[in-house]
C-alpha positions, 0 to 999 in steps of 0.5 A, spaced: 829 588 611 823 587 615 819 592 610 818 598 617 820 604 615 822 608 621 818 615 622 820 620 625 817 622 633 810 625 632 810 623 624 805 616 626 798 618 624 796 615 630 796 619 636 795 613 642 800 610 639 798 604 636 801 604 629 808 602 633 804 596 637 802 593 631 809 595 627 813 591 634 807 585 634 809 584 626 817 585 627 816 580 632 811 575 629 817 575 622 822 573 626 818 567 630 818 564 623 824 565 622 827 562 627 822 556 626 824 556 618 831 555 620 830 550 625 826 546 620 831 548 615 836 544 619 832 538 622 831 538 615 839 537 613 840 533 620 835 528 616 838 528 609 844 526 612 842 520 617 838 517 611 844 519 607 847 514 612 843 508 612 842 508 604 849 507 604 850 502 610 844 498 607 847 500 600 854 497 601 851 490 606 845 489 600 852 489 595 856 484 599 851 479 600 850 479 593 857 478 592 858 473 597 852 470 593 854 469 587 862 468 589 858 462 591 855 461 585 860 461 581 866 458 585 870 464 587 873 462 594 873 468 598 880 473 599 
């Protein structure tokens, strides 16, 4: 998933130790942008769906008061 491939003990070219340093660093570094992805990911959703709401409420008042408009216009007495 990470693209590590485990090495068995002693297998590492480098003898300090190192290699597995800058491997866990890496492993680290990819899930931080991960997480970070999914919370932008859902701040995303969470804003798609409050302009969702207000396309609608802004949506279904502008209709209204143009109903009432022209219901005026024309005549019509309100239900």
């Amino acid at each position: 998933m990470l693209g590590i491939t485990p090495q068995p003990c002693g297998s590492n070219s480098d003898s300090d130790g190192d290699g597995a340093g800058q491997e866990l660093l890496m492993a680290s570094l990819d899930y931080e942008l991960r997480v970070k992805a999914l919370r932008n990911e859902a701040y995303r959703q969470a804003l798609s769906e409050v302009a969702g709401e207000v396309y609608e409420s802004v949506y279904t008042k502008t209709f209204c008061e143009a109903m009432r408009k022209h219901r005026t216009e024309w005549g019509i007495t309100p239900l």
